[in-house]
C-alpha positions in Angstrom: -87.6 -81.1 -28.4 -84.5 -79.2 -27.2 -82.6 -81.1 -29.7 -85.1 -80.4 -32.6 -84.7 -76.7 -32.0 -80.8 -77.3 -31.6 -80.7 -78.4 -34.9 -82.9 -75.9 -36.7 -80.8 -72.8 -35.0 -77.7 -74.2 -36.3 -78.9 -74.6 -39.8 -81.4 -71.0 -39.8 -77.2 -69.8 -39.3 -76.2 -71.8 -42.2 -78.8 -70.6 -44.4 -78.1 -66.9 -43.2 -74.1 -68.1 -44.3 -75.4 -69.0 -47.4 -77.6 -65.7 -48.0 -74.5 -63.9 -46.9 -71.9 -65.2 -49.2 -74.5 -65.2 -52.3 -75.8 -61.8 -51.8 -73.0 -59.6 -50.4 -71.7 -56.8 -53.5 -74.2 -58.8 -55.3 -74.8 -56.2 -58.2 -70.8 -55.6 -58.5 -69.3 -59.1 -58.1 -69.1 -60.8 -60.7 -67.8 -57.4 -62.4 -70.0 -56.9 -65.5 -73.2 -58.6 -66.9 -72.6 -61.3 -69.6 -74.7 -61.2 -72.8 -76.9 -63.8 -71.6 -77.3 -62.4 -68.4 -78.0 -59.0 -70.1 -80.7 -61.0 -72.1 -82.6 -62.9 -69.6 -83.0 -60.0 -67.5 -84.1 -57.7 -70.9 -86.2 -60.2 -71.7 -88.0 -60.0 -68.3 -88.3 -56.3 -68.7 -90.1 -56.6 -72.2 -92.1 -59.1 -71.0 -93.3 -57.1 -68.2 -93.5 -53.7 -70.4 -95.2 -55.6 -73.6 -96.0 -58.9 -73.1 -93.3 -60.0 -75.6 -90.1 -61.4 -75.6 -87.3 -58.7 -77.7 -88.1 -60.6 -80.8 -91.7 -60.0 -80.8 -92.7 -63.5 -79.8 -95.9 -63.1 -77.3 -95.3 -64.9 -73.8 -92.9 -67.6 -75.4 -91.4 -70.6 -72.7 -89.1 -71.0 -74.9 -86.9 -68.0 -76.1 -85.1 -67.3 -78.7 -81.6 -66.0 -77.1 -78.4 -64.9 -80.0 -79.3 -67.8 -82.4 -79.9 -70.2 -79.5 -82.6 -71.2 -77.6 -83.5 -70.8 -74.0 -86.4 -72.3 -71.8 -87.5 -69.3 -70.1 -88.3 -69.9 -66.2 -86.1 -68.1 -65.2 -87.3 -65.1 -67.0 -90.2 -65.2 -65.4 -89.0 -65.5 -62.4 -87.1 -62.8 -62.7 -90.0 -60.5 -64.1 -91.5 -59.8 -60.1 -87.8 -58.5 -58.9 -87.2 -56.2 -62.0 -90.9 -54.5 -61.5 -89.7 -53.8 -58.4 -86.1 -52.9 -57.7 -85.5 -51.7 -61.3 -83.8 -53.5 -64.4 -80.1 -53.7 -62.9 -77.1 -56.1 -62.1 -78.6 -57.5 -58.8 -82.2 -58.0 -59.5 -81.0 -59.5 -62.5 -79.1 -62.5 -60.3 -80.9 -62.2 -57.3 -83.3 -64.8 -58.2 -80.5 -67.1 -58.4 -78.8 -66.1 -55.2 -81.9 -67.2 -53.5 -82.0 -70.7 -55.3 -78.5 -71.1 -54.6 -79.9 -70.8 -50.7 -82.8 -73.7 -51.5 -79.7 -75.8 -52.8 -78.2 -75.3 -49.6 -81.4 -76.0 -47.5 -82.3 -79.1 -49.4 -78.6 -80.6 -49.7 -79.3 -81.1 -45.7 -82.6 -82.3 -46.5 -81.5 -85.3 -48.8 -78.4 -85.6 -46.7 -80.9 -85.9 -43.7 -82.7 -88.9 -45.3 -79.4 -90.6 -46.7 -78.1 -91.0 -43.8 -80.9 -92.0 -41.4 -82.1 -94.7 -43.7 -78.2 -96.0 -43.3 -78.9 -96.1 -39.8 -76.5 -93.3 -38.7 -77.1 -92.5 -34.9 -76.1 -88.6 -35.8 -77.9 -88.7 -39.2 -79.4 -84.7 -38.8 -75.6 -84.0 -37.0 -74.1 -85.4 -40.4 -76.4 -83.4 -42.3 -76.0 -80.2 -41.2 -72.2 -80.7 -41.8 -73.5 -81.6 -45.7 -75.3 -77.8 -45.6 -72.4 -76.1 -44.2 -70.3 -77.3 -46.7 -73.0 -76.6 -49.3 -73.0 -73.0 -47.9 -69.3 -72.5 -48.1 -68.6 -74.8 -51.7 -66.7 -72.3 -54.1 -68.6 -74.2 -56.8 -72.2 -73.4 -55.7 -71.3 -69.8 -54.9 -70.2 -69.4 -58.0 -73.0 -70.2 -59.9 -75.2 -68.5 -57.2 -73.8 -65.4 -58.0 -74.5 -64.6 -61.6 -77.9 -65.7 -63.8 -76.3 -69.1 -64.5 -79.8 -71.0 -65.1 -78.1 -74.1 -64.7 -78.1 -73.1 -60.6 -82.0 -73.2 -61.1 -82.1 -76.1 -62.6 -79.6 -77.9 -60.3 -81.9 -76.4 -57.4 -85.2 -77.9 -58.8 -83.3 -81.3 -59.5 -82.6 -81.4 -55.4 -86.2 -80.6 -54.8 -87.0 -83.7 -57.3 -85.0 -85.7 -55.4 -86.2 -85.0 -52.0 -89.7 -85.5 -52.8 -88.6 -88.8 -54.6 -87.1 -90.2 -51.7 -90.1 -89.0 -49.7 -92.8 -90.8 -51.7 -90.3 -93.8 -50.6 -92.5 -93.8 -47.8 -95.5 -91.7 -49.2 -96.3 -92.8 -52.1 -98.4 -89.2 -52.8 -95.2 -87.2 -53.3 -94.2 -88.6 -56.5 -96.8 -86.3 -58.1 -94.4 -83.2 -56.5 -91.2 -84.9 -57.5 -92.6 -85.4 -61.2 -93.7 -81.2 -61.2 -89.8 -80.5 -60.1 -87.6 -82.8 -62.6 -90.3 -81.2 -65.4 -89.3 -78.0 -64.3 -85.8 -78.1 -64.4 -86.6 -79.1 -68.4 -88.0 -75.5 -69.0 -85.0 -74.1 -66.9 -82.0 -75.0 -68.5 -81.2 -76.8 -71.9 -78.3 -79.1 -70.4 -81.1 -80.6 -68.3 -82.6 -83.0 -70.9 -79.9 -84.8 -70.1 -78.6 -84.2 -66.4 -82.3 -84.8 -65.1 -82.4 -87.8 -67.3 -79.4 -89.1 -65.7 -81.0 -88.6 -62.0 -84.4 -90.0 -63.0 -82.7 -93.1 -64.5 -80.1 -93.6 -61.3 -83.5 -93.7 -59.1 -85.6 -95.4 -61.3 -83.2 -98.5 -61.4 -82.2 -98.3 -57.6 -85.7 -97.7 -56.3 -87.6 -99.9 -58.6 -89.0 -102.3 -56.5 -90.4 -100.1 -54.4 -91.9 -97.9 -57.3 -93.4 -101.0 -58.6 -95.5 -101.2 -55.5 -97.3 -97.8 -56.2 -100.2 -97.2 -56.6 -101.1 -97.3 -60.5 -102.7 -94.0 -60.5 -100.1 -91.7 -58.4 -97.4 -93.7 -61.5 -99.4 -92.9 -64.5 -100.1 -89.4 -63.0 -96.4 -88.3 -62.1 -95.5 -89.9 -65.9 -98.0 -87.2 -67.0 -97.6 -85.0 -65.2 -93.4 -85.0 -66.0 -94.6 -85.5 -69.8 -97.0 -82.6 -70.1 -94.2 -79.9 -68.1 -91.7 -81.5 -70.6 -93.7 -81.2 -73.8 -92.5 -77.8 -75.1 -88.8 -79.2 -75.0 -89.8 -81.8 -77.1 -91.5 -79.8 -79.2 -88.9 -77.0 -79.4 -86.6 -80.0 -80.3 -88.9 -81.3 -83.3 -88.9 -77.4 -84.1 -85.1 -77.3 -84.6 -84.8 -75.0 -81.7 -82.1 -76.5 -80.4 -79.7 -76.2 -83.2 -76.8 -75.0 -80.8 -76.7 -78.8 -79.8 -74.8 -80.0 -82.7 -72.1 -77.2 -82.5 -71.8 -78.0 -78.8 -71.7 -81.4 -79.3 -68.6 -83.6 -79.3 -69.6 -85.8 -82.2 -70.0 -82.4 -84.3 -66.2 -82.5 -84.7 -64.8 -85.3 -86.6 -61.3 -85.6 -87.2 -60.1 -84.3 -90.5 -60.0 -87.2 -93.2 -56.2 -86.0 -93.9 -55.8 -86.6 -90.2 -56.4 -90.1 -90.6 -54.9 -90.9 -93.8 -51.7 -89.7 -92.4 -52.2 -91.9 -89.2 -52.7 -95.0 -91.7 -49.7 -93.8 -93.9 -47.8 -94.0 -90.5 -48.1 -97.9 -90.3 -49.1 -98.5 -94.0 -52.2 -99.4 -93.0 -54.9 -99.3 -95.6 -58.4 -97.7 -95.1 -61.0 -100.5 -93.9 -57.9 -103.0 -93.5 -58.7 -104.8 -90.1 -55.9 -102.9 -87.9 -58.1 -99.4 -89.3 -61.2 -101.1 -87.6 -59.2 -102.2 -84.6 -57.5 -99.0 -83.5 -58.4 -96.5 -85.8 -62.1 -96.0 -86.0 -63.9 -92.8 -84.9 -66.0 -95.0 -82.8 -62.8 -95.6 -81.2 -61.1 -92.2 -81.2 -64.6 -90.4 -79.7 -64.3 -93.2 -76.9 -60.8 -92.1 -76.1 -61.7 -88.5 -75.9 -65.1 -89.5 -73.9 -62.9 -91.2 -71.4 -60.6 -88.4 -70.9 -62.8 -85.9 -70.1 -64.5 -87.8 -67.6 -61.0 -88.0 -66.3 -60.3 -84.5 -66.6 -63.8 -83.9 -64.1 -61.9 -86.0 -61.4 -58.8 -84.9 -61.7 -57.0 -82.5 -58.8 -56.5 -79.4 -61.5 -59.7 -79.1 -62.0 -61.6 -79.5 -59.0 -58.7 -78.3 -56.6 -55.8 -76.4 -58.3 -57.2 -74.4 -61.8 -60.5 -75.0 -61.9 -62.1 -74.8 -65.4 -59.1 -74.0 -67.6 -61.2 -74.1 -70.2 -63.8 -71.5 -69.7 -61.7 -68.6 -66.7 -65.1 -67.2 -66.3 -66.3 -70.2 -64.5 -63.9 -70.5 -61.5 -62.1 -67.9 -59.2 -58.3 -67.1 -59.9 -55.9 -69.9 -59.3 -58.9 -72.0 -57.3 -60.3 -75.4 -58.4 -63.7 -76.0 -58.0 -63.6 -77.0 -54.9 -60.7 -76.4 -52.0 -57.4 -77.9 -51.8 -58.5 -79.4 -48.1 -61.3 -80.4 -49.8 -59.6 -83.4 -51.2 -58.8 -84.9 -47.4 -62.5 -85.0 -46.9 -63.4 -86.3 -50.6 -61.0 -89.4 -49.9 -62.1 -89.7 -46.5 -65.6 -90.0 -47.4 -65.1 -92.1 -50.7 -64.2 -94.7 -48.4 -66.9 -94.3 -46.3 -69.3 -94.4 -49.0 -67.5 -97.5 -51.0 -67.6 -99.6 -48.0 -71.3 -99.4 -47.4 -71.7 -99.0 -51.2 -74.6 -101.9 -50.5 -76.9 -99.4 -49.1 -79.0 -97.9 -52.1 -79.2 -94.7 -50.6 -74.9 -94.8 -50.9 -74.9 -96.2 -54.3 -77.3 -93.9 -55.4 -75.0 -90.7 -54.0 -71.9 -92.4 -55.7 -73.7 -93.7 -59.0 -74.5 -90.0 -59.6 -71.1 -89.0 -59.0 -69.9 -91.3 -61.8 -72.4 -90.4 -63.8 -72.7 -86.3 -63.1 -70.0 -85.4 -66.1 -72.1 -86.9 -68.9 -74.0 -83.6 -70.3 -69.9 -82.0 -70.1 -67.9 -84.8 -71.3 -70.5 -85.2 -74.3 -69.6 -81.4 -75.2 -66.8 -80.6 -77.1 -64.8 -78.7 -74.1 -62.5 -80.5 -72.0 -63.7 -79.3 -69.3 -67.0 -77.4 -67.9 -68.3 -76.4 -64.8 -71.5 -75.5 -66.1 -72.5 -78.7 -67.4 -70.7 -81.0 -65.0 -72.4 -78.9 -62.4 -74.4 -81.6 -60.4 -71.3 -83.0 -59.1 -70.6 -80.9 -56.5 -73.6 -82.5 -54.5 -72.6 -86.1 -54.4 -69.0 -84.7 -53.6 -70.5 -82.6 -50.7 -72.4 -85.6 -49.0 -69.6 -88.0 -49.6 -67.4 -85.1 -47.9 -70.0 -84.3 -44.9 -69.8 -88.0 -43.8 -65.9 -87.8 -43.3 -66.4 -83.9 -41.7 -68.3 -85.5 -39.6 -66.3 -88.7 -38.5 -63.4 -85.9 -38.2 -65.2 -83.8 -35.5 -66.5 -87.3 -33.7 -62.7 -87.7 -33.0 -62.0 -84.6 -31.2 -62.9 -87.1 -28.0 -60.1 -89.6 -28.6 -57.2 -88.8 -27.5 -54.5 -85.7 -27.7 -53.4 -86.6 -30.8 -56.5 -86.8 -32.8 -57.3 -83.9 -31.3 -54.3 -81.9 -32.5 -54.6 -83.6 -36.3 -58.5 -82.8 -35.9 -57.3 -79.0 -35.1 -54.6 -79.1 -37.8 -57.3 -79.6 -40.6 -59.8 -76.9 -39.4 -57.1 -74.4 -39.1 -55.6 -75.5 -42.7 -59.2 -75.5 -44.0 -59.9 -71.8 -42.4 -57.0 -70.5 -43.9 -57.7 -72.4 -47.3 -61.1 -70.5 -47.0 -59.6 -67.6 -47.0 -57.5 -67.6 -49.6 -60.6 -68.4 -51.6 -62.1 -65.6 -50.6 -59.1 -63.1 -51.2 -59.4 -64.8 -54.7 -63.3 -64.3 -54.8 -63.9 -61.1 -53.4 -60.9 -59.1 -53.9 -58.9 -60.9 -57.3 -61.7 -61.8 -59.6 -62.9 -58.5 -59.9 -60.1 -57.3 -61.3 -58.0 -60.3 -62.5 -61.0 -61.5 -64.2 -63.1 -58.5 -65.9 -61.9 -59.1 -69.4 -63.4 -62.6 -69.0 -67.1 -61.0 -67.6 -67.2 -58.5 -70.7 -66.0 -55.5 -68.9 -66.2 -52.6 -70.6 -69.8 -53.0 -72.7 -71.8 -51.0 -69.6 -69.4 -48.4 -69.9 -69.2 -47.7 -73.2 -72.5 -48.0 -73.2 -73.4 -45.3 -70.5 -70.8 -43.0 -71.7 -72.4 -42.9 -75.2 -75.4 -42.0 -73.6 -74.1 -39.8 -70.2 -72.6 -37.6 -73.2 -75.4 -37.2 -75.4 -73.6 -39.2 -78.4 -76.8 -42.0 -78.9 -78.5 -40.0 -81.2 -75.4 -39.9 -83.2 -74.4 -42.5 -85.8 -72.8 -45.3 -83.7 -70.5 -47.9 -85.3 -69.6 -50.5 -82.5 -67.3 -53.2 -83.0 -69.1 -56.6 -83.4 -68.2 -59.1 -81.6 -70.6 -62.8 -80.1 -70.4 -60.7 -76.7 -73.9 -59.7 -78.4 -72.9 -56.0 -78.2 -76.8 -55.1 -78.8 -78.0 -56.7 -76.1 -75.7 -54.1 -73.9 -77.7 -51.1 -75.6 -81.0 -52.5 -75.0 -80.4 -53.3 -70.8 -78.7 -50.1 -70.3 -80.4 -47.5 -72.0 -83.9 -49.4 -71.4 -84.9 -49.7 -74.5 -88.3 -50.1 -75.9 -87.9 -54.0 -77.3 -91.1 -52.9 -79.9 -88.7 -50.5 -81.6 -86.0 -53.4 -81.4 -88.1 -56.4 -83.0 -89.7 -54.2 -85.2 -86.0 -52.4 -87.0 -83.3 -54.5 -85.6 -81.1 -56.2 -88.9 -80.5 -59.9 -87.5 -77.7 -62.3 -89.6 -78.2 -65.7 -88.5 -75.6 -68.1 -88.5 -75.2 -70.4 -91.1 -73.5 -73.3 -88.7 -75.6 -73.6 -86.4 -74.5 -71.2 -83.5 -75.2 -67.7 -82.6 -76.3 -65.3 -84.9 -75.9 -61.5 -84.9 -78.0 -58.4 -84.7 -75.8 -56.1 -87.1 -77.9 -52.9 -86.7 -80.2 -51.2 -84.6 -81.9 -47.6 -85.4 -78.6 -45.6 -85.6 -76.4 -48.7 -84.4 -74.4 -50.7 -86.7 -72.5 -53.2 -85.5 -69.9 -54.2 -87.5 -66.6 -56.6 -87.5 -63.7 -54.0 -88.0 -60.2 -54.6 -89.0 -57.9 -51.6 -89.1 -57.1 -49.4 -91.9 -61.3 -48.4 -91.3 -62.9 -45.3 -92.6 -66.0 -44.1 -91.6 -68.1 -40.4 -93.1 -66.9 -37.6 -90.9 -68.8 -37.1 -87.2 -69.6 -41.0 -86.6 -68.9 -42.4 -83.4 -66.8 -45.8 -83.6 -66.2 -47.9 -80.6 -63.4 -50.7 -80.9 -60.9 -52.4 -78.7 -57.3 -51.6 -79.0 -56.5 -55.3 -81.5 -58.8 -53.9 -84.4 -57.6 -49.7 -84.1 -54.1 -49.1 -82.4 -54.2 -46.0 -80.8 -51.0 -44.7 -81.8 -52.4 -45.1 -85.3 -56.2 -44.3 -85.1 -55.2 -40.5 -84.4 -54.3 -39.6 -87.9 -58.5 -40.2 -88.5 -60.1 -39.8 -85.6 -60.4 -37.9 -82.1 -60.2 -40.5 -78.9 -63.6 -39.0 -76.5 -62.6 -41.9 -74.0 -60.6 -44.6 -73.3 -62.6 -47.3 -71.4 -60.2 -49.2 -68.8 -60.7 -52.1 -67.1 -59.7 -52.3 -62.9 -56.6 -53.9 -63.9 -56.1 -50.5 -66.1 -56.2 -51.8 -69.6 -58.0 -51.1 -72.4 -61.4 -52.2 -73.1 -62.2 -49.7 -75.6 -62.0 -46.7 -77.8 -64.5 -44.4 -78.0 -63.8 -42.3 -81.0 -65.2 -39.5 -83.2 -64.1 -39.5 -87.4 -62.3 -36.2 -88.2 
């Protein structure tokens, strides 16, 4: 019993860690909404104020969102916070700071069972180093701080697994596990595929034992999963999920010119048998395929840059993880390998190998969005060698010292990651967080300009969707005026006006009637130029001091 309450103090102070890191200057770091964060919460405001999404549509699960489409959980669940604390930066992400606490809660959980059922004398000991590491993970806290639905969806795909590896032994908590992996389909687009990949990896392992089930409990979870997935399905008969194909790696073919001067190269000739051999696209999406899985395991991007790719997604000159990090991934690979005959192990690695498939299958390089479910095999595997690390602090001076070498290089690892967190990213970062919307937007309001005719420069930062969060707009007025240009390729379209808003792509020389308010960045109207037609009202800066925008007035 003493031990039981042991273990349950140590890991009430990991949660608390967890809340702590999530939560602290919650509204303010990250430094600026994004436009989908801007939409999911507006869209919980209009649901709560008419019942409809800002399009019109009446309670919808899946929401229309810049072109794209979103399942809306999240929306809901943020609808409770914003009746009560307001429509604002932090009950906008709160909801996810809190799932980004259950991740942490039930990493120990699965941990717990992994490593009891591989006989580990210390298995809750082990785990509580996997929820401490969990707590602290750059990666998780940086998709806990932020709406980043993919955190919810990564949260409900731990609480499908735990109740899958429960109903290992009671057979009635499939039912649960089957209502979680559903879930995370009406969460997250990216999860048709990620929870596919998890379902699949425990379906194989485990299917002996699922075999054994009772018929009824099988055939229920299967419905169960199929009714909670149904309006994916549907939305994907619908064509709602055109942003697929323009995300998609197979939607960019290499040019045919491109190829005929690779076969001019060796005087090859098209459909010759070398072209079929070495030069096929089959061939040439493989090679790409493989190298992006490559690029998820290698040490720039999960210890030294992070995801070059897409700055928004990692801290300043941080990987995804910490450089000492990679002493306890190693460690613990090795661990894992050599017992890699225990399911519970090969499931853990399996879904390591097999995490990076929604990214790799998208046309970035990189993506820790998508290639987020690997930081939970990488934690476990990790735990295991934290673990072995602290169980040889007893066995002899040396060991000792190396133990005490690593935690003191880890600590001050730590904190360089939160210098580059807390005190960097705000700053270093802002451009990349669409700093400078809010307050253009609040100035043009603050000085009595929104009754004015506004021409704001148009942009897929959604500029719109700024005027409707900030100056609470009534989304009946929006669905009911608002000029929307979809796109013709598939991605994002664009609202190009709104009541006495027109958004517009500008390129200087511009002339607008005399008295209209424009707002553009510096590329599009050089302010040593602008002057000769128009008054400057404000200069919006970013914390690194330059310029977001320019608020002007034509002469």
């Amino acid at each position: 019993m003493k031990r039981f309450i042991n273990v349950n103090t140590i890991l009430l102070f990991i949660l608390f860690l967890a809340a702590f890191l999530r939560l602290w200057k919650l509204g303010t770091i990250p430094p600026h909404l994004t436009a989908d964060e801007a939409a999911l919460g507006y869209n919980a405001y209009s649901i709560l104020k008419t019942g409809k999404d800002f399009w019109g549509t009446s309670f919808p699960i899946i929401f229309k969102s810049f072109g794209d489409y979103t399942p809306g959980l999240y929306v809901y669940l943020a609808a409770p916070l914003i009746a009560i604390l307001g429509l604002n930066e932090f009950s906008v992400r709160f909801p996810n700071a809190i799932f980004g606490v259950i991740i942490v809660y039930f990493v120990f959980l699965i941990a717990r069972i992994i490593f009891e059922k591989a006989k580990y004398k210390n298995f809750e000991r082990t785990a509580l180093y996997a929820g401490f590491l969990a707590a602290i993970n750059p990666w998780l806290i940086q998709f806990s701080r932020g709406a980043w639905v993919p955190n919810l969806a990564l949260a409900l795909t731990l609480v499908g697994i735990y109740f899958f590896l429960k109903s290992l032994e009671k057979s009635k908590f499939l039912l649960v596990s089957a209502i979680f992996f559903g879930l995370t389909l009406i969460s997250y687009q990216g999860a048709k595929l990620s929870t596919a990949v998890v379902v699949a990896i425990l379906g194989i392992l485990f299917f002996k034992e699922l075999i054994g089930f009772d018929k009824k409990i099988l055939l229920g979870s299967f419905g169960v999963g199929l009714i909670l997935s149904l309006p994916i399905l549907v939305s994907i008969y619908a064509g709602q999920a055109g942003r697929l194909s323009v995300v998609s790696v197979f939607s960019y073919s290499r040019p045919q010119e491109d190829i005929q001067k690779i076969l001019e190269q060796g005087n090859e000739q098209a459909g010759g048998i070398t072209t079929l051999a070495f030069h096929t696209e089959t061939l040439n999406w493989a090679r790409v395929i493989a190298g992006k899985w490559f690029n998820h395991f290698s040490g720039r991007f999960l210890f030294f840059e992070g995801d070059w790719n897409n700055p928004r997604h990692s801290p300043p000159n941080m990987g995804m993880f910490l450089l000492a990090d990679s002493i306890l991934i190693l460690a613990g690979l090795v661990k894992f390998v050599r017992n890699i005959k225990n399911k519970y192990f090969l499931f853990i690695l399996l879904w390591l190998v097999l995490a990076p498939i929604p990214s790799i299958l998208s046309r970035d390089p990189v993506h820790g969005v998508r290639s987020i479910q690997m930081v939970i095999p990488l934690i476990v595997v990790s735990s295991l060698a934290l673990y072995g690390f602290f169980e040889k602090l007893f066995k002899g001076t040396l060991i000792k010292i190396a133990v005490l070498a690593f935690v003191a290089l880890y600590f001050l690892n730590y904190l360089y990651y939160l210098d580059s967190y807390f005190v960097h990213l705000p700053t270093h970062s802002a451009k990349y967080w669409e700093y400078g919307y809010r307050e253009a937007v609040e100035y043009l309001k603050e000085s009595g300009l929104d009754s004015r005719e506004i021409v704001f420069q148009q942009s897929y930062a959604q500029p719109f969707i700024y005027f409707l969060f900030y100056w609470k707009e009534d989304s009946r007025e929006f669905w009911e005026s608002a000029v929307y240009e979809p796109s013709s390729v598939g991605d994002v379209g664009l609202v190009s006006e709104y009541k006495n808003l027109s958004f517009q792509f500008l390129s200087w020389p511009f002339k607008f009637p005399s008295g209209t308010v424009v707002v553009a960045d510096e590329v599009v109207a050089p302010k040593d130029r602008v002057l000769v037609d128009y008054r400057i009202l404000e200069e919006v800066l970013r914390p690194d001091g330059s310029l977001a925008f320019l608020i002007m007035e034509a002469k």
